[in-house]
FIDO-965072 format. One record per residue (C-alpha): residue in one letter; residue number from 1; y, x, z. Coordinates in steps of 0.2 Angstrom, whole numbers. Layout:
% FIDO-965072
A, NUM, Y, X, Z
...
END
This chain:
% FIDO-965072
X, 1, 0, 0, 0
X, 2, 17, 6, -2
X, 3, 29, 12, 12
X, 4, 45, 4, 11
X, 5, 60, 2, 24
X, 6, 56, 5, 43
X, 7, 37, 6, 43
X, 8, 39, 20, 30
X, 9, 55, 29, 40
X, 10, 44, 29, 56
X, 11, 28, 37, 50
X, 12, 38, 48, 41
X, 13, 48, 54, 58
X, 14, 30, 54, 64
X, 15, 23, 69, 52
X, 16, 40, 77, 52
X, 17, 37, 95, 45
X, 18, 51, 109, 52
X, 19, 58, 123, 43
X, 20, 46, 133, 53
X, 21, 32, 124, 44
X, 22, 40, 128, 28
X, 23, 41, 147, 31
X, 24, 24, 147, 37
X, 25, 18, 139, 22
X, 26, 31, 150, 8
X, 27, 18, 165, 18
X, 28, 2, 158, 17
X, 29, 2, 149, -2
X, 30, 16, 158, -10
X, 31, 16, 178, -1
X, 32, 34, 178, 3
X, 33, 40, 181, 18
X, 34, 58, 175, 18
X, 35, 67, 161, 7
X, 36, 81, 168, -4
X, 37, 99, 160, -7
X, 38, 101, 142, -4
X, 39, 83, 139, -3
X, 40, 82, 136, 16
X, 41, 96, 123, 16
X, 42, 90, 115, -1
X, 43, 72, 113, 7
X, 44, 79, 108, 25
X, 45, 87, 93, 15
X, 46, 71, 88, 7
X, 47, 62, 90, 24
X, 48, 74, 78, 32
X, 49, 71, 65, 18
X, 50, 90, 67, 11
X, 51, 92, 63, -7
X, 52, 98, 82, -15
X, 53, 108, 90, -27
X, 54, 104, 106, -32
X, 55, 112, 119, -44
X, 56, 104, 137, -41
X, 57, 105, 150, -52
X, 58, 90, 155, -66
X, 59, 77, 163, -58
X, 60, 85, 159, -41
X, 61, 67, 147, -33
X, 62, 71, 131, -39
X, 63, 55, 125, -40
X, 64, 51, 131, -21
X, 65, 65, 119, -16
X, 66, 55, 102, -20
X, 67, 38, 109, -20
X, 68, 38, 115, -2
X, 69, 46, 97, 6
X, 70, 32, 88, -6
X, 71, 17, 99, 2
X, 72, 25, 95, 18
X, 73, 29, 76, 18
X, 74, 16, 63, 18
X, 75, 14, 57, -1
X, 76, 12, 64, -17
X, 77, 28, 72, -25
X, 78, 31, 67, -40
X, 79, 41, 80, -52
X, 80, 51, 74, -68
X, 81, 52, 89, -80
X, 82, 57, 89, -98
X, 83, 43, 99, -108
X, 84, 25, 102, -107
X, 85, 23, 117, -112
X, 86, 36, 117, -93
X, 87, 26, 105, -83
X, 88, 10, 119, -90
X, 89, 14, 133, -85
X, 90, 20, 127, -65
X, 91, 4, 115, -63
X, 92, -5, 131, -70
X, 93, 4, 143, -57
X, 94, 3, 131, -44
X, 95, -18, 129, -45
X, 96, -22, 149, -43
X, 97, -13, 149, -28
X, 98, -23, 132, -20
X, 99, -9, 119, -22
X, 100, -17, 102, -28
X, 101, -7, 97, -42
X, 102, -10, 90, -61
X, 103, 3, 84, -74
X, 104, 2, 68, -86
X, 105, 9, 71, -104
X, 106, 4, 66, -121
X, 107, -7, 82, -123
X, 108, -21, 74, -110
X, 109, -33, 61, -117
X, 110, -34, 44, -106
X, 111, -49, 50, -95
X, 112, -40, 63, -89
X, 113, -24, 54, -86
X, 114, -34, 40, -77
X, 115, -41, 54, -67
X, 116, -26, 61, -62
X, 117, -16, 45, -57
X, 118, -32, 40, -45
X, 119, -32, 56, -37
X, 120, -13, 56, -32
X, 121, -16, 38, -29
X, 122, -32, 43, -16
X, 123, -20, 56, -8
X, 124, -31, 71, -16
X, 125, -13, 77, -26
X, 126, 0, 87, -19
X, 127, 12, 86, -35
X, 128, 7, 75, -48
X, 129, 21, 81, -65
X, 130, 26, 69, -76
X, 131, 39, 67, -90
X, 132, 54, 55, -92
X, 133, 48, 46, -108
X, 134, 32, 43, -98
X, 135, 40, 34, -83
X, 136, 50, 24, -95
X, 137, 35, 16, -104
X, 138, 26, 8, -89
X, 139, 20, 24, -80
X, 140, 33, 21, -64
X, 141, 28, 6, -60
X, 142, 9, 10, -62
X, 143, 13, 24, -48
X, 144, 25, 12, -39
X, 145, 12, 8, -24
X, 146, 7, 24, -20
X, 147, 11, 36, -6
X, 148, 26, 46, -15
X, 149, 34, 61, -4
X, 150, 49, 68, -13
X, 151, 52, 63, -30
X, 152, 63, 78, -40
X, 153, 72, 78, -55
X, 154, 70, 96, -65
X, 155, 83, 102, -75
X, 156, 95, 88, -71
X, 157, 107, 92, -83
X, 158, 98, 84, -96
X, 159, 104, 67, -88
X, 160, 124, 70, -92
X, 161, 133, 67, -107
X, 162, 145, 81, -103
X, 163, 131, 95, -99
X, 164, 123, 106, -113
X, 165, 105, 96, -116
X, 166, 108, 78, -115
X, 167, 94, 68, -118
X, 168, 94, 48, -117
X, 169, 77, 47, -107
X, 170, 86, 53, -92
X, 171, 98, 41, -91
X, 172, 83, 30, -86
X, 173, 77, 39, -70
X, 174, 92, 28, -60
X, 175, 76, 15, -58
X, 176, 66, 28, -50
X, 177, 77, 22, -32
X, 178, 72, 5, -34
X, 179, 53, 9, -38
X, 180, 51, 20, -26
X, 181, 62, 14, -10
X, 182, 67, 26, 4
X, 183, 59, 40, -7
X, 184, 72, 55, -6
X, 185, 75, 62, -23
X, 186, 79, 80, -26
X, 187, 89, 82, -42
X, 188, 89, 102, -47
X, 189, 97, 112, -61
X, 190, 106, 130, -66
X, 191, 120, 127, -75
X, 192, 130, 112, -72
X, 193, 149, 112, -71
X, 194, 158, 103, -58
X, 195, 161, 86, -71
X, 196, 143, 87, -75
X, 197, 137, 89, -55
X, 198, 146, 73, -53
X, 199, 138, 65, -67
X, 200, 122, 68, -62
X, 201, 127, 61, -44
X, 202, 130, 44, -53
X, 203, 118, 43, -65
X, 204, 102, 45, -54
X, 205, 114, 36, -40
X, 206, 108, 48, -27
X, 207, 112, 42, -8
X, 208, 124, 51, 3
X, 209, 117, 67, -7
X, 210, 120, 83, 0
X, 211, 126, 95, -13
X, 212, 121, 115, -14
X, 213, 129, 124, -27
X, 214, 124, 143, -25
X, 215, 134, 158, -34
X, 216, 132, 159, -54
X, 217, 131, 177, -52
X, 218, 118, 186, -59
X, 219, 117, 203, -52
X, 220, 104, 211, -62
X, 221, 111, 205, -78
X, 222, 120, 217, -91
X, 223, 130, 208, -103
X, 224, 140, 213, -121
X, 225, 147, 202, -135
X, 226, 154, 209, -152
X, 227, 159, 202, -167
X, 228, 149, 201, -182
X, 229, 150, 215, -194
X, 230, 140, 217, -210
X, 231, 122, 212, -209
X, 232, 119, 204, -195
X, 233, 99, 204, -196
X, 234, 101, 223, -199
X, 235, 110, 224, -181
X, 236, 100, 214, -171
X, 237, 84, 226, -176
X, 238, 95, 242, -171
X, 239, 98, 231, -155
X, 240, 80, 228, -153
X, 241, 73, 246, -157
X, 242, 85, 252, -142
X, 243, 74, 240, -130
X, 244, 57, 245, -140
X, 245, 42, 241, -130
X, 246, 50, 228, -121
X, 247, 47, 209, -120
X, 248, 63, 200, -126
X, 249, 71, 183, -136
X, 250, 84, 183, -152
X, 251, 90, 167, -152
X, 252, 97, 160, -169
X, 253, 105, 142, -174
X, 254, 95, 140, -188
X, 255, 74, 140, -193
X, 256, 77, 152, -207
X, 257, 85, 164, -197
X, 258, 71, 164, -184
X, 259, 59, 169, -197
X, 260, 71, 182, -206
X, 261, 72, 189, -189
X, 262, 54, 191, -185
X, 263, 49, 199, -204
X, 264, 65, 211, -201
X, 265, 58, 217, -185
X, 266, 39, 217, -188
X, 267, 45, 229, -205
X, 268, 54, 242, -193
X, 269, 37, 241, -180
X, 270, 43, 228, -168
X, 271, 28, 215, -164
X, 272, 38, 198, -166
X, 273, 36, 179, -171
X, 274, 46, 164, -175
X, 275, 47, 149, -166
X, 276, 57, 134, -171
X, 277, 55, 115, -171
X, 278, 47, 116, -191
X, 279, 31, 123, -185
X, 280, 17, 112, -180
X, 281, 14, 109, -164
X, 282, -3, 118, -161
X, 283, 5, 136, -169
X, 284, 22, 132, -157
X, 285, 10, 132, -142
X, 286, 0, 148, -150
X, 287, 14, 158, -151
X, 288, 22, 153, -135
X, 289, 7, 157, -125
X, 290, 6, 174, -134
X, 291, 24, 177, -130
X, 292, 20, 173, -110
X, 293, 4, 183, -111
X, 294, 7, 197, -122
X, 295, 18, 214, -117
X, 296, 33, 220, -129
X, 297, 33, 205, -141
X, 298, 50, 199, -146
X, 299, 53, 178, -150
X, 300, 65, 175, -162
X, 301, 70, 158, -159
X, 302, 80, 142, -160
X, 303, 83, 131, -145
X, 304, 67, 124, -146
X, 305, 61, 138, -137
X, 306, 70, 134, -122
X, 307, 63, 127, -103
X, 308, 47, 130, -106
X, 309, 52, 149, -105
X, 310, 46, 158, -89
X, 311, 40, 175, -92
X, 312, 49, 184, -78
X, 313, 48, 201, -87
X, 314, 57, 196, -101
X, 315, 70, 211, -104
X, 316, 83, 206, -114
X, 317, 92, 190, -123
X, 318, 100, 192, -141
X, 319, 110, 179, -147
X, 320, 110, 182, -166
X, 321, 119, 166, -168
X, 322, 130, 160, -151
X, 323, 127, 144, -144
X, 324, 139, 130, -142
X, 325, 143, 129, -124
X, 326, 145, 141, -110
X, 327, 132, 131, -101
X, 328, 117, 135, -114
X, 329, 123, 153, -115
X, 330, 120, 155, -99
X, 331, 104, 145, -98
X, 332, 99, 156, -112
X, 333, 104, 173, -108
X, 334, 97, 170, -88
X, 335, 79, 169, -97
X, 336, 82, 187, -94
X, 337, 77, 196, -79
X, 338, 70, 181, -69
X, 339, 59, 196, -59
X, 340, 78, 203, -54
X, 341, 75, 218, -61
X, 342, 88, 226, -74
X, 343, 89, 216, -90
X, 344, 103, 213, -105
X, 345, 112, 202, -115
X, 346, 121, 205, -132
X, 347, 129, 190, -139
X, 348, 136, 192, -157
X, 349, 149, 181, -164
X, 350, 163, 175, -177
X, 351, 173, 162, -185
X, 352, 161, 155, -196
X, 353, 148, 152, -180
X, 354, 164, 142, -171
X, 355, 166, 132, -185
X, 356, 151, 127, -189
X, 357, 148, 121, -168
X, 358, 163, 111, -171
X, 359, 157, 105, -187
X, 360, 139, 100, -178
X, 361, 148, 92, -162
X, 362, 162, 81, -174
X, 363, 146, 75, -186
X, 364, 139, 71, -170
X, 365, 135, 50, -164
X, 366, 144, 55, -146
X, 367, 158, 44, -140
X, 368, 177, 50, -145
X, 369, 179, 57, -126
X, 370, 162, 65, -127
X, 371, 167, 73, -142
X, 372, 183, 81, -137
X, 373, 175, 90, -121
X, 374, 160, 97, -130
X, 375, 175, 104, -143
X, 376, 186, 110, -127
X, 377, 169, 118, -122
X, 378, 165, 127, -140
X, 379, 183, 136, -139
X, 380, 181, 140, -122
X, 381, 165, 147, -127
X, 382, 174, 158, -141
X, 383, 187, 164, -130
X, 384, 176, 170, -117
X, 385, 166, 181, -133
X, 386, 183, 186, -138
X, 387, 193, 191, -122
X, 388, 193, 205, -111
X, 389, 187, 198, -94
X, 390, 172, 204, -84
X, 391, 157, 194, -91
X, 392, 150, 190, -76
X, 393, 167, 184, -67
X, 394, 170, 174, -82
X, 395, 155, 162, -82
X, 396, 157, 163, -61
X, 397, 175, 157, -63
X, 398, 171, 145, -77
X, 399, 160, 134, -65
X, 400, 174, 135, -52
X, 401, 169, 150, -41
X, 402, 185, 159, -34
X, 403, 191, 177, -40
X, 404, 174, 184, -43
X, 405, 173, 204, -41
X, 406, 170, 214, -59
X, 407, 152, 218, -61
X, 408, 157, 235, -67
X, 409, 142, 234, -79
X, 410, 147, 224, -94
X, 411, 154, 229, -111
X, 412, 171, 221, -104
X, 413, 170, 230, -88
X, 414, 167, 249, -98
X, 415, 177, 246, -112
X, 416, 194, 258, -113
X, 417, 206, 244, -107
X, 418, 221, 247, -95
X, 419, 222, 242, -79
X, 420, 220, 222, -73
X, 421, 236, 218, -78
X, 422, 246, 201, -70
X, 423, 250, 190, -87
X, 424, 260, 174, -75
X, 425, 276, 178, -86
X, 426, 269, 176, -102
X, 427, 256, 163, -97
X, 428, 271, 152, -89
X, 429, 282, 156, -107
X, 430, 264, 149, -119
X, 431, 264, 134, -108
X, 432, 282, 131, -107
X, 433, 282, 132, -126
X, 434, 266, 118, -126
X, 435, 276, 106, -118
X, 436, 292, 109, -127
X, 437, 282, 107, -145
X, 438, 278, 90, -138
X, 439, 258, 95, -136
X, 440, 257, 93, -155
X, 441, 255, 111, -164
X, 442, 241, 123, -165
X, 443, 240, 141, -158
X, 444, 246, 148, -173
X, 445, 261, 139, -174
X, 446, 266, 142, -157
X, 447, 263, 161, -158
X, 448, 275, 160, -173
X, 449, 289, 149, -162
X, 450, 285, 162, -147
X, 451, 289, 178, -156
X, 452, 304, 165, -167
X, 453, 297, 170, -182
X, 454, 301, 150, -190
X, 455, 291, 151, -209
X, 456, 295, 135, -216
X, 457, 306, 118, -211
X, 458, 296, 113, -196
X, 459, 296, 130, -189
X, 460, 315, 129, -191
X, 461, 315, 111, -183
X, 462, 308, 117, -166
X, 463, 318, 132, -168
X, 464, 331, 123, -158
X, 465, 320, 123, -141
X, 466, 324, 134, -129
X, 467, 306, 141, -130
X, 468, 312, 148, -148
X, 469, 310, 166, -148
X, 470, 306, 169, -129
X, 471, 291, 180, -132
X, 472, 298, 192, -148
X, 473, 292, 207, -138
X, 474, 273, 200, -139
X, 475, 265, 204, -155
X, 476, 252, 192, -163
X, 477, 235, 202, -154
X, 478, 246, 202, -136
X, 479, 248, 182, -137
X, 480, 230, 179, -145
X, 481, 224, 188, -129
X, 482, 236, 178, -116
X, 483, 230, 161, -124
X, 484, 212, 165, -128
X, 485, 213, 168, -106
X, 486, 223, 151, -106
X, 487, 210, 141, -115
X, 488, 197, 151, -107
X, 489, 204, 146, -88
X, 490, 208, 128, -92
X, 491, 224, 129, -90
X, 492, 228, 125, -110
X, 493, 214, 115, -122
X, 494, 212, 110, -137
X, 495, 214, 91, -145
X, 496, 215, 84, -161
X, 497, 204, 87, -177
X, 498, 192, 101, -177
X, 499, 197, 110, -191
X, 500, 218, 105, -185
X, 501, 216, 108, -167
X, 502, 232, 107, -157
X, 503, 234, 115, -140
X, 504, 240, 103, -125
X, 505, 242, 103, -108
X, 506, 225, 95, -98
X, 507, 231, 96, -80
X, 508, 249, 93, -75
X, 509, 246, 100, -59
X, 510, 240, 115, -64
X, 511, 255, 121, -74
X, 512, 266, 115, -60
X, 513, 256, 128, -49
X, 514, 258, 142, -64
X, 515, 276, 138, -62
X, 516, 279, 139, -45
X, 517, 268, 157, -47
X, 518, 255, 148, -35
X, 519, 243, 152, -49
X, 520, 240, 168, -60
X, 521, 235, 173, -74
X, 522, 226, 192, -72
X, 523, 222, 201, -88
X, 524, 212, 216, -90
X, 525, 227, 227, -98
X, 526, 244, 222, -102
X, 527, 245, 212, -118
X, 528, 260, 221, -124
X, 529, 249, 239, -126
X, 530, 233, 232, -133
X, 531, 220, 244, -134
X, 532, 203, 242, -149
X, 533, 186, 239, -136
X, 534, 173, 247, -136
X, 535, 158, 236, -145
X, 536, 140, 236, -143
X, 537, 127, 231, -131
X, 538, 123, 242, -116
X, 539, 109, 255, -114
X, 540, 90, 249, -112
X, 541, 89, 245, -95
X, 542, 78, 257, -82
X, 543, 59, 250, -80
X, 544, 58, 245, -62
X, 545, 47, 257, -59
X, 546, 53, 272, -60
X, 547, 52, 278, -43
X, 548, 34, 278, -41
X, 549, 27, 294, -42
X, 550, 16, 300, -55
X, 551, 0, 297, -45
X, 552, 8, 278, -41
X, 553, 11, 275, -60
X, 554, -5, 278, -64
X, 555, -13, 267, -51
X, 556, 1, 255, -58
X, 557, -7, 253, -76
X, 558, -22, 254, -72
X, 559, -17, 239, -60
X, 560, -8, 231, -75
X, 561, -22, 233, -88
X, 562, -32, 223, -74
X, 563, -21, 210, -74
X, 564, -19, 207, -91
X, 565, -39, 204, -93
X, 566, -41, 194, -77
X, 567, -26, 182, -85
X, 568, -34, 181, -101
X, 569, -50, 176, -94
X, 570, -42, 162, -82
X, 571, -30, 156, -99
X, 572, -13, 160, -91
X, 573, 1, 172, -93
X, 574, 1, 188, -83
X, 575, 15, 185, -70
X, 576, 3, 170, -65
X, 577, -8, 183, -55
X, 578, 4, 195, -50
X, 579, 22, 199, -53
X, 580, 27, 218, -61
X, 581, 38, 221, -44
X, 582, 19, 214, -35
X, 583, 10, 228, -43
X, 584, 22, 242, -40
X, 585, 21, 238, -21
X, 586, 2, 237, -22
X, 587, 3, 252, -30
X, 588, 12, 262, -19
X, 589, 4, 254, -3
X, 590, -13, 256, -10
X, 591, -19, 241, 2
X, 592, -40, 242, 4
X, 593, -45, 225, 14
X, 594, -40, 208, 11
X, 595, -26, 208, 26
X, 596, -17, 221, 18
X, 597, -16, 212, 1
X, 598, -10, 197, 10
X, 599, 3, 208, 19
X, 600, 13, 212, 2
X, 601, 26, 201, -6
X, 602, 20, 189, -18
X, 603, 4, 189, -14
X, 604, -2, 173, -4
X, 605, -17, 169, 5
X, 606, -27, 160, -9
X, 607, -23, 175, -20
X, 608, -28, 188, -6
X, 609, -43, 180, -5
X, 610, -48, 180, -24
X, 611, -40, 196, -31
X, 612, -45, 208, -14
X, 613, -62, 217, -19
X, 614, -54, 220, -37
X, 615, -39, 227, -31
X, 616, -48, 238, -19
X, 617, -61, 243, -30
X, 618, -45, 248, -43
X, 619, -38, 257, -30
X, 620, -53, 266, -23
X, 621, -54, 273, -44
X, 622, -36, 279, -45
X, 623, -39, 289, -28
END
């Protein structure tokens, strides 16, 4: 029978799990010893049955958040997740290290789906995975009287128009709180600016939710964009072959490009393979589990490879084609370097790629207002390539983190700039003239009534502003740079027509602050001494391994070599059994009994148990 109202509040007072509970269990099941980040707070929500809203970062434990509270709460948790290939790869993760769990897509034959739905119905499931399009066609209400514990929303921005993957089905999972009463849902994503966070809020009508935004920052992460110069297939291979041997994505914006990609690189020696949304389903999965299971193969892709991808070794990102929103480049670049160790990404860029987004967006069925914040986003986008701000601090501040520090690492950070140089003066002069040209001209035209360079008869009519003229000592590259930064901050946008975009003022409030000199505007030199940056992506990154001794590296790949037989003989990815970081600890710590696998990270008690006598029988060899 279901639980509904008090009875349902009072058993579940009566089984109420601690935080202590959920740090014993994160040791036993999962081998960690401590939560990261946010996680904590996220999972002492969920414990206390409060509906959540979570946005932590790529990599940052997500999954931990809902799947900790839903081992520990009476009931099944149920998990919405977008993909199969997604759903997979956790179910799969979760079953080696003993969690009772199953998924129901389209890929399973009705047996098997019966199966699972009577087992979570019998209380014999821990998390049962399921996908939106399958709640909306009658599965929800077929689950409805069963014992649910936490239900969570993966990847939540899908549910917003505003966010970067909108997708209609999630608009839906509102009815979940009337299926499922007094069910506390967990709604959890990576990138999701502050219009989107609130979006979601209302579209899944969470209840008194409490909200945990962690830091965008991405420590490990080394990122460079350049424009595009000559061929660019021929500089994504010199990109690659600096990163030979390791596992990486290109990602491109169209399915002939994907495959270009892949026959340029497997010319010059680089194991690679398309994937796109053209290919039949059965090869897309082949080659996706090829990517997860194989070392050093690079995925030249569209979009289509996207949240199914959690290979935590992956090395690098390339964007051979950018995307159209910060959001998804930021989704996409963080499929780098999920492990935390070093990992790079190299966006290239240029006119014809913006025009084209804009292109896609205006040709697009979304309503008027959805259209302009997607073409607001697409220039923001452009100005972040094109500006001269630490990359890091520019995504941190673009979802509303205050003065983030330099990373110190990126392209922007090394290039041969001045000093961060305070813009206010010419920022308050390019807004100034916005609102004097009544909000109604382009950049270009503003630069020219700045520097009072009037070209034809309307030039000449505002000429008679008092804005006429008051930048002459700027030149064309110094005001590019100070509204790129503008558009870039929010502080200026971009309306009308997408190929006759004018700039205008969005918030009143924030030009009245710029005014008053209660807002800055920092650039990274002075505009009016430009100096050429320096292009190109960073240096491979250093393998994480390179403090083990030479003794150590050898146990390592002997360890690894184990590792990639005993996944292929179980049918999952590598990272499944052990992570890289795992290996190098076992391999330094040489452990020779069960209970000294289970004491280091990442290794849980399940895992202890089945991997001991193989990893001690590897070790004794390398002595």
């Amino acid at each position: 029978m279901p639980r509904g109202g008090d009875s349902r509040e009072m058993h579940v007072m009566q089984n109420l799990s601690t935080l202590d509970d959920a740090r014993a269990l994160l040791q036993r099941v999962y081998g960690y010893e401590a939560f990261r980040g946010l996680q904590e707070d996220v999972i002492a929500d969920g414990l206390a049955g409060k509906d959540v809203l979570a946005v932590l970062p790529t990599g940052g434990g997500k999954s931990l958040c809902y799947q900790i509270p839903a081992q520990l709460r009476p009931g099944c948790g149920i998990v919405v997740s977008p993909l199969i290939a997604l759903m997979a790869d956790q179910v799969d993760a979760l079953k080696v290290v003993g969690v009772r769990a199953e998924r129901l897509d389209s890929s399973m034959d009705f047996e098997a789906r019966d199966r699972a739905i009577a087992a979570a119905q019998a209380g014999e499931m821990d998390l049962l995975y399921v996908s939106p399009e399958a709640l909306a066609s009658g599965l929800g209400r077929r689950l409805a009287g069963m014992d649910v514990s936490l239900i969570a929303v993966d990847e939540a921005h899908c549910v917003s128009q505003w966010g970067h993957d909108f997708r209609p089905d999630y608009r839906a999972l509102h009815n979940l709180k009337g299926l499922f009463p007094g069910v506390p849902r967990m709604a959890v994503t990576a990138t999701a600016d502050t219009r989107t966070r609130d979006d979601i809020l209302a579209q899944l009508q969470l209840d008194s939710p409490s909200v945990h935004v962690a830091s965008f920052d991405r420590p490990n992460l080394t990122l460079a964009a350049e424009p595009k110069q000559g061929g660019r297939t021929d500089r994504v291979v010199s990109l690659v072959r600096q990163r030979k041997g390791q596992s990486g994505i290109v990602y491109a914006a169209t399915r002939d490009a994907t495959e270009k990609l892949a026959d340029a690189l497997e010319r010059a020696g680089i194991p690679a393979l398309a994937y796109h949304a053209g290919l039949e389903a059965e090869l897309r999965s082949d080659r996706q589990r090829r990517f997860l299971l194989e070392e050093g193969l690079v995925m030249c892709a569209t979009v289509a490879f996207g949240m199914g991808v959690d290979k935590p070794d992956v090395r690098f990102v390339i964007h051979a084609d950018p995307p159209k929103t910060i959001e998804a480049y930021w989704q996409e670049v963080g499929r780098a370097g999920r492990d935390g160790e070093p990992a790079d990404g190299v966006a290239l860029f240029g006119p014809a790629d913006m025009r084209r987004s804009l292109s896609w967006t205006y040709d697009s069925d979304a309503a008027p207002e959805v259209k302009q914040v997607q073409v607001n986003k697409t220039r923001q986008l452009y100005a972040f390539f094109n500006g001269d701000q630490c990359r890091r601090a520019a995504v941190r501040s673009y979802f509303g983190e205050a003065d983030p520090e330099p990373c110190g690492v990126c392209d922007a950070c090394l290039s041969e700039g001045g000093e961060t140089f305070d813009a206010t003066r010419w920022a308050q002069m390019a807004v100034s003239a916005v609102l004097r040209c009544g909000q109604r001209i382009g950049r270009g035209r503003l630069v020219t009534h700045l520097r009072g360079e009037a070209k034809d008869d309307f030039d000449q009519d505002l000429s008679t502003l008092s804005t006429y003229g008051i930048g002459e000592d700027l030149a064309k590259p110094g005001w590019n740079a100070v509204f790129d930064a503008l558009l870039f901050s929010g502080l200026l946008a971009e309306g009308g027509e997408a190929m006759r975009p004018v700039i205008v003022v969005p918030d009143a409030d924030a030009a009245k602050a710029l005014f008053k000199g209660e807002r800055t505007l920092m650039l990274r030199e002075d505009p009016a001494a430009r100096r050429t940056r320096k292009k190109g992506g960073s240096a491979a990154s250093k393998a994480m391994v390179d403090d083990l001794s030479s003794r150590d590296r050898a146990l390592f790949d002997a360890l690894r070599d184990w590792r990639l037989e005993t996944a292929k003989a179980g049918g999952v990815p590598p990272y499944v059994i052990f992570h890289d970081k795992t290996l190098a600890a076992i391999a330094h710590d040489r452990p020779s009994t069960t209970e000294a696998l289970r004491a280091i990270s990442g290794v849980g008690e399940k895992k202890a148990e089945r991997y001991a006598s193989e990893v001690a029988r590897i070790v004794q060899e390398a002595a």
